[in-house]
C-alpha positions in Angstrom: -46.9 3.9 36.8 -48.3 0.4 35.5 -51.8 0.0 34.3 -53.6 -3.1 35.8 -57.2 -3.4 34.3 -59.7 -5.9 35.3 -61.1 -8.1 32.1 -64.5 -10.0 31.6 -63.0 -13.4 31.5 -64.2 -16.4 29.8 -63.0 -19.1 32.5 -64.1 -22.7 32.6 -66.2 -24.6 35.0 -64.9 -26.1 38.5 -66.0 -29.1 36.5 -64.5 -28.8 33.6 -61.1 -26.9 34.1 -59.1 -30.2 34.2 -59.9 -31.0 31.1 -59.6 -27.6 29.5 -56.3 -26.4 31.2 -53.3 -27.4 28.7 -49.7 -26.2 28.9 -48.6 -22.8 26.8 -48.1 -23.3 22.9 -44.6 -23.1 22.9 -43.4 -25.7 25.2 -44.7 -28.6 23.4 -44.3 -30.1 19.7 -47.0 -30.1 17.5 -46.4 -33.4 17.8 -46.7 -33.5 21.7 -49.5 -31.4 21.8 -51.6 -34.0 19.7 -50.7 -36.3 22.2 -51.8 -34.4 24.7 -55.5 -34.0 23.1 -56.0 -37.0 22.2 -59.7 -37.7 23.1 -60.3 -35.0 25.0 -62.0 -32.2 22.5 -61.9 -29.9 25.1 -58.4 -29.3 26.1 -57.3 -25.9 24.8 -54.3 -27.0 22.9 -57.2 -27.1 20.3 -57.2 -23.3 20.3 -53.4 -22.6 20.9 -52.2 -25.2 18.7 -54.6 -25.6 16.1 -52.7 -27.4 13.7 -53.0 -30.5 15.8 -57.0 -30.8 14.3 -55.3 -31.1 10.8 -53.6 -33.4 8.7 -50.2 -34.4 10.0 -47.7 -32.1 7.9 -49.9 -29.2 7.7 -47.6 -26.3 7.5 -48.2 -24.6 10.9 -48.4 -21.1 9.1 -51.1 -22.0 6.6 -53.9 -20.1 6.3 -56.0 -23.4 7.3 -54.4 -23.3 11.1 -56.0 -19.6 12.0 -59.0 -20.3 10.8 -58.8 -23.7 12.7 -57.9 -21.8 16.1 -60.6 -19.7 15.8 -63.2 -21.8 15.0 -62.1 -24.0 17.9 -62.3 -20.8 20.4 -65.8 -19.5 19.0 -67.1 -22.9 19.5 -65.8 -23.1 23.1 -67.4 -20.0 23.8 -70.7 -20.6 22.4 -71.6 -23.9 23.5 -70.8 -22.9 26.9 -67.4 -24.8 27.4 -66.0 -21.8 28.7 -68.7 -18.9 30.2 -68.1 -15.0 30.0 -67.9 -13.1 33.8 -70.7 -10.3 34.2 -68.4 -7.8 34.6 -64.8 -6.8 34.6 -62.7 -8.7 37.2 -59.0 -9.5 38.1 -58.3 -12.7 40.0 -55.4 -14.1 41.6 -53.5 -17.0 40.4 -51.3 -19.3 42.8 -49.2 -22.5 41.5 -47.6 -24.7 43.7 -44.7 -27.1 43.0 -42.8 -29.1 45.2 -44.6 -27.3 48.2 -43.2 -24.2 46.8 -45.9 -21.5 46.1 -46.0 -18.5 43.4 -48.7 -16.2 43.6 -49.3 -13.8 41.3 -52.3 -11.2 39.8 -53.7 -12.2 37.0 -55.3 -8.8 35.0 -55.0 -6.9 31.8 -51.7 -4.4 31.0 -51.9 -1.7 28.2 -50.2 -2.3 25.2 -49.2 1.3 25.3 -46.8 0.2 28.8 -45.1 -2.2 26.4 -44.9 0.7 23.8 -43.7 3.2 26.3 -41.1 0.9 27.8 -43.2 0.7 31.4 -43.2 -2.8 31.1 -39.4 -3.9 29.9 -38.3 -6.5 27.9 -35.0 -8.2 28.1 -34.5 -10.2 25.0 -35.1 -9.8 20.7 -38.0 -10.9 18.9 -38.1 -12.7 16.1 -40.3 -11.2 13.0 -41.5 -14.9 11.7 -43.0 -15.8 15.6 -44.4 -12.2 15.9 -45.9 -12.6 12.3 -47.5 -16.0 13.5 -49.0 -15.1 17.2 -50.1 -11.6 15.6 -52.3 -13.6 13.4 -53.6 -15.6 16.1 -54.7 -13.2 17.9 -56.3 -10.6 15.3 -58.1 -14.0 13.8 -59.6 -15.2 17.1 -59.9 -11.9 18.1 -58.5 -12.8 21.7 -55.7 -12.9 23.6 -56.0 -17.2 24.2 -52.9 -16.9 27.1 -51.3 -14.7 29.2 -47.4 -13.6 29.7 -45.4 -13.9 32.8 -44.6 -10.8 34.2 -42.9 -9.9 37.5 -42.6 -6.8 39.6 -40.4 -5.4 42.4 -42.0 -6.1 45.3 -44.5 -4.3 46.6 -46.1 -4.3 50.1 -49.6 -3.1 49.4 -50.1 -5.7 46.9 -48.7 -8.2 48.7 -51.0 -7.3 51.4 -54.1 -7.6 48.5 -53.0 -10.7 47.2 -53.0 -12.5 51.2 -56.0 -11.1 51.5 -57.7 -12.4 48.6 -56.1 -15.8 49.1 -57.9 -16.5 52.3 -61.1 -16.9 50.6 -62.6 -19.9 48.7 -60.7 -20.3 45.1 -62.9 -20.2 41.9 -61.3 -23.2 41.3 -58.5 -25.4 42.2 -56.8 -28.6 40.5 -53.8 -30.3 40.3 -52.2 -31.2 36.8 -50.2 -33.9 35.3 -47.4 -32.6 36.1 -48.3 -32.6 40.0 -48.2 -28.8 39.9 -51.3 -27.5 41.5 -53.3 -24.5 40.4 -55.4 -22.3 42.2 -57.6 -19.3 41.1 -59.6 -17.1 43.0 -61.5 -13.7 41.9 -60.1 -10.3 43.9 -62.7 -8.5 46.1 -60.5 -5.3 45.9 -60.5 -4.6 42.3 -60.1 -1.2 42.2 -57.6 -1.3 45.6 -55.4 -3.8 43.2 -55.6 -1.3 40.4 -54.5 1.4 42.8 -51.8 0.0 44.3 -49.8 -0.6 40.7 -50.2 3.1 40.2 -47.1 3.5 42.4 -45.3 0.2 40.7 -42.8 2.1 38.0 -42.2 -0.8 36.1 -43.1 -4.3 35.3 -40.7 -6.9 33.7 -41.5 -9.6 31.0 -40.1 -12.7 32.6 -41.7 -15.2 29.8 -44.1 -14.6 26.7 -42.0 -11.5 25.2 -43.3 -13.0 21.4 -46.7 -12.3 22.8 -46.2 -8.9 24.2 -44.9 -7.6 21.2 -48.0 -9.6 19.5 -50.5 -7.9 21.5 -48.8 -4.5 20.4 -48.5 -5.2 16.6 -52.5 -6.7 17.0 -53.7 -3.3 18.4 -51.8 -1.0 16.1 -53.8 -2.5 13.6 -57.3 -2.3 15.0 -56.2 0.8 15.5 -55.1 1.8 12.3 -58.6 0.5 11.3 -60.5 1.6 13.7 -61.8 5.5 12.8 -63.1 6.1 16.2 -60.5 5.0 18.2 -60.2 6.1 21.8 -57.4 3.8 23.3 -59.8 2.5 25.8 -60.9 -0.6 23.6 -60.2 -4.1 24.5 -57.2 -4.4 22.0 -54.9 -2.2 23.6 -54.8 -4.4 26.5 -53.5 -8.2 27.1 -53.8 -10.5 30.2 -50.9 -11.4 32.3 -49.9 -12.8 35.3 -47.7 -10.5 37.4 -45.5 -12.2 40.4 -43.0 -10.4 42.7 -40.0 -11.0 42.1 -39.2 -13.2 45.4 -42.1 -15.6 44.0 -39.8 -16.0 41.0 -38.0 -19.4 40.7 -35.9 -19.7 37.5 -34.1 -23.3 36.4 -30.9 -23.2 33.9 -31.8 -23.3 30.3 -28.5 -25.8 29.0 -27.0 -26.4 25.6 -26.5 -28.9 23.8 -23.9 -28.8 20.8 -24.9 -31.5 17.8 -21.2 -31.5 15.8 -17.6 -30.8 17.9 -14.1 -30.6 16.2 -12.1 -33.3 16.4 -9.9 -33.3 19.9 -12.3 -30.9 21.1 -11.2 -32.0 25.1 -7.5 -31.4 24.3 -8.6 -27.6 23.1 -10.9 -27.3 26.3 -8.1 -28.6 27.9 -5.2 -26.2 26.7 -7.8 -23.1 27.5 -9.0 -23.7 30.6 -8.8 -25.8 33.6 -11.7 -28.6 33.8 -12.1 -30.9 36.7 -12.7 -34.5 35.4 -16.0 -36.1 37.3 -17.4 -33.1 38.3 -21.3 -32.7 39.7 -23.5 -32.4 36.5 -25.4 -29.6 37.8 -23.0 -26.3 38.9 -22.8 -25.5 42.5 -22.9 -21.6 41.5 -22.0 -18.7 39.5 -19.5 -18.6 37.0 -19.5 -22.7 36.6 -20.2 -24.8 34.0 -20.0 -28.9 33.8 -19.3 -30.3 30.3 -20.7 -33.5 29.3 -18.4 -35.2 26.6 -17.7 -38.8 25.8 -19.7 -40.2 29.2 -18.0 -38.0 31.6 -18.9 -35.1 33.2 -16.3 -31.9 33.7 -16.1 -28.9 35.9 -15.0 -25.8 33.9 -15.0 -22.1 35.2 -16.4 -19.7 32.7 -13.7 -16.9 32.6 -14.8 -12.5 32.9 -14.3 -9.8 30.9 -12.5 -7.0 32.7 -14.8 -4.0 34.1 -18.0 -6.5 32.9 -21.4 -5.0 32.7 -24.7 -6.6 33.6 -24.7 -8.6 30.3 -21.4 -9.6 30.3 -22.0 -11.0 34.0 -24.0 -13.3 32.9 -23.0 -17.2 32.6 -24.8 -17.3 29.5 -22.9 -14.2 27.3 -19.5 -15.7 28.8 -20.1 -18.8 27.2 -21.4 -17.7 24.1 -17.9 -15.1 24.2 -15.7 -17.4 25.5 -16.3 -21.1 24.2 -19.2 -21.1 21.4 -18.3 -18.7 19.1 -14.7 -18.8 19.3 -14.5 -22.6 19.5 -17.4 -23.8 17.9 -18.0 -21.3 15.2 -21.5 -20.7 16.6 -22.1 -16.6 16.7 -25.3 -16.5 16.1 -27.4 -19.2 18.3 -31.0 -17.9 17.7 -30.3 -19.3 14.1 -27.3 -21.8 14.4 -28.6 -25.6 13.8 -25.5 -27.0 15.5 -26.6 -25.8 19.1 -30.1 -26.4 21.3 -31.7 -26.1 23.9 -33.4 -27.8 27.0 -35.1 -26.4 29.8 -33.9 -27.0 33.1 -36.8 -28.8 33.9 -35.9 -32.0 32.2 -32.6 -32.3 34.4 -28.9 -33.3 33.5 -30.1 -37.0 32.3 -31.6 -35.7 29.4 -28.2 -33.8 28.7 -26.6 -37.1 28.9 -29.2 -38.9 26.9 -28.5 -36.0 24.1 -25.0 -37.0 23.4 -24.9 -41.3 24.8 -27.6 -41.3 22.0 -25.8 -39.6 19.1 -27.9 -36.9 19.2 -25.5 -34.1 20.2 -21.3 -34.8 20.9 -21.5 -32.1 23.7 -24.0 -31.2 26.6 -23.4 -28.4 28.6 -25.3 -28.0 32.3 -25.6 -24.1 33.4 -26.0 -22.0 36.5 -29.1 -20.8 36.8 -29.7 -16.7 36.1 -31.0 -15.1 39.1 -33.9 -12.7 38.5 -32.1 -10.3 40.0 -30.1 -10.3 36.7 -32.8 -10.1 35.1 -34.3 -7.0 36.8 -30.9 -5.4 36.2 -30.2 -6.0 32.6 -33.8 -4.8 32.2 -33.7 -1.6 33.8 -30.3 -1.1 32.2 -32.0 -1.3 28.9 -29.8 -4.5 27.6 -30.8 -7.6 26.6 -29.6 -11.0 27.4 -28.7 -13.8 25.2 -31.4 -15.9 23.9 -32.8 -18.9 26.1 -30.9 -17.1 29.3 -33.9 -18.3 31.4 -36.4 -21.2 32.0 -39.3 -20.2 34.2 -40.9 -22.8 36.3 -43.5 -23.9 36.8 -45.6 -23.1 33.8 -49.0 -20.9 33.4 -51.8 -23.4 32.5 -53.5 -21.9 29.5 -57.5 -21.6 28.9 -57.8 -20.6 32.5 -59.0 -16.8 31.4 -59.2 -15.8 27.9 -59.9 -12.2 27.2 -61.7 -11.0 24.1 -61.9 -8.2 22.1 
């Protein structure tokens, strides 16, 4: 069963929450973020991404940038920029895009689900961005943003969740991005808490750095902590948890900086391409190839008796095209290849490579999340960047404390 635990949230004001809101640390630049802001001291990038309230060049790892993020936070919370709830509470948070709404509950998980493989995980970690959000968190002593979690659905919280969304929101606003967010406090508390009792588990759609964060941060309160209990606010972290039919997940594309010469005639001899093909794939299995201003069709091909990870789009290219053609085996650390969310759309492939940037852009099929809930209960993992969840958590919404 899945723990759902209601938190004392510090939140902002109906006033204020516009300004506060920002988007998650690790979609933006440092760069970007200082854009972001600029003259506005209380947008939250000022806690997530510290490092922007430093001299340009400041190595994002120093000592200096913890300090800063924590400083920032405390001040927030003293001088009243965000304010503490009386008593525990979980809300529930809706976002709506294009007309399209996601509504999820917003509450604390246990550290030991993550530990005990209740809530699954479906990709690696890396050590250096554990290292870094670890010491975020034990030096603020809060967990500054929640992960995105989803869950099988579930008729009894469904059921909650209307419930609660027929009242008046805590607050409501719509962000730059046109995405509207909506937040409202639950009634039923312990109903909600209930009802995940019965949930077996709960999957880590985005923030799996954080997770295993908020599990590295308690084993060491806890190692230092004589009188622990397990019931302290460190062995929990706050999440948003959506059904998995709220789920909407875009393509996460490549892009490929250096190509062999003749690279088309090898494409070419190895598979069939279609020449002026869509740039976005009209379903599984397809790719489109941007090279030299045009756009090909290519189908990816299947391994015989394929699992769930070798189903995917994402492991076929990686086995079939970038490491046997482009030498790239390893793309969590390869230079030659990146990424882009699907969000930014097949123009910025083509602005990639008609700028010199990249020589080869490459537009996927989206993975379905019911890939994702198979690979996960499987107990595999998928590729790295397999999925690009959209739209974003705003962050500063609820911090919890410990």
């Amino acid at each position: 069963m899945a723990v759902l635990k209601p938190f004392k949230a510090w939140h902002p004001t109906p006033k204020n929450v516009e300004q506060i809101a920002c988007v998650p640390y690790d979609v933006v630049s440092v760069e970007e973020a200082r854009t972001l802001a600029a003259g506005n001291p209380e947008s939250f990038l000022h806690v997530v991404r510290p490092e922007i309230d430093l001299p340009e060049g400041t190595d994002p790892h120093d000592d200096e940038v913890y300090h800063k993020g924590a400083e920032n936070l405390h001040a927030f919370l003293e001088n009243g920029t965000l304010q503490q709830e009386n008593k525990p509470q979980i809300y529930v948070y809706q976002l709506i895009r294009n007309g399209r709404p996601q509504t999820g509950i917003f509450a604390c998980v246990s550290v030991e689900d993550y530990d005990d493989e209740v809530i699954l995980k479906h990709e690696l970690t890396r050590p250096a961005k554990e290292d870094d959000r670890t010491r975020h968190i034990l030096t603020q002593q809060a967990h500054a943003e929640p992960v995105m979690l989803t869950y099988k659905d579930d008729p009894t919280a469904e059921n909650l969740i209307k419930e609660t969304v027929e009242e008046e929101p805590l607050f409501e606003f719509e962000a730059s991005d046109g995405v509207i967010h909506k937040l409202w406090r639950a009634k039923e508390t312990k109903a909600f808490a209930k009802a995940f009792k019965s949930i077996s588990h709960l999957y880590i759609a985005d923030g799996h750095h954080r997770c295993k964060s908020a599990s590295r941060a308690a084993e060491q309160k806890r190692k230092n902590n004589p009188g622990h209990t397990g019931n302290e606010e460190y062995n929990f972290f706050p999440a948003v948890i959506f059904p998995m039919s709220n789920m909407n997940i875009l393509p996460y594309n490549r892009v490929v900086h250096s190509i062999p010469d003749n690279f088309l005639d090898t494409l070419q001899d190895k598979f069939t391409l279609t020449v002026g093909a869509d740039p976005s794939p009209s379903k599984k299995g397809e790719i489109s190839i941007y090279l030299d201003g045009n756009w090909y069709g290519m189908e990816l091909p299947l391994d015989n008796n394929p699992n769930s990870v070798q189903k995917l789009d994402v492991h076929r290219l990686q086995e079939f095209v970038l490491s046997p053609l482009l030498d790239i085996d390893d793309p969590r650390r390869n230079e030659n290849i990146s990424f882009v969310g699907g969000i930014r759309g097949t123009k910025e492939l083509e602005k990639n490579v008609n700028s010199g940037k990249a020589e080869l852009a490459i537009s996927m099929y989206a993975t379905s999340i019911e890939e994702l809930i198979k690979v996960s209960d499987e107990g595999r993992l998928m590729p790295p960047k397999s999925t690009w969840f959209e739209p974003k958590l705003r962050s500063g919404l609820l911090v919890h404390t410990f």
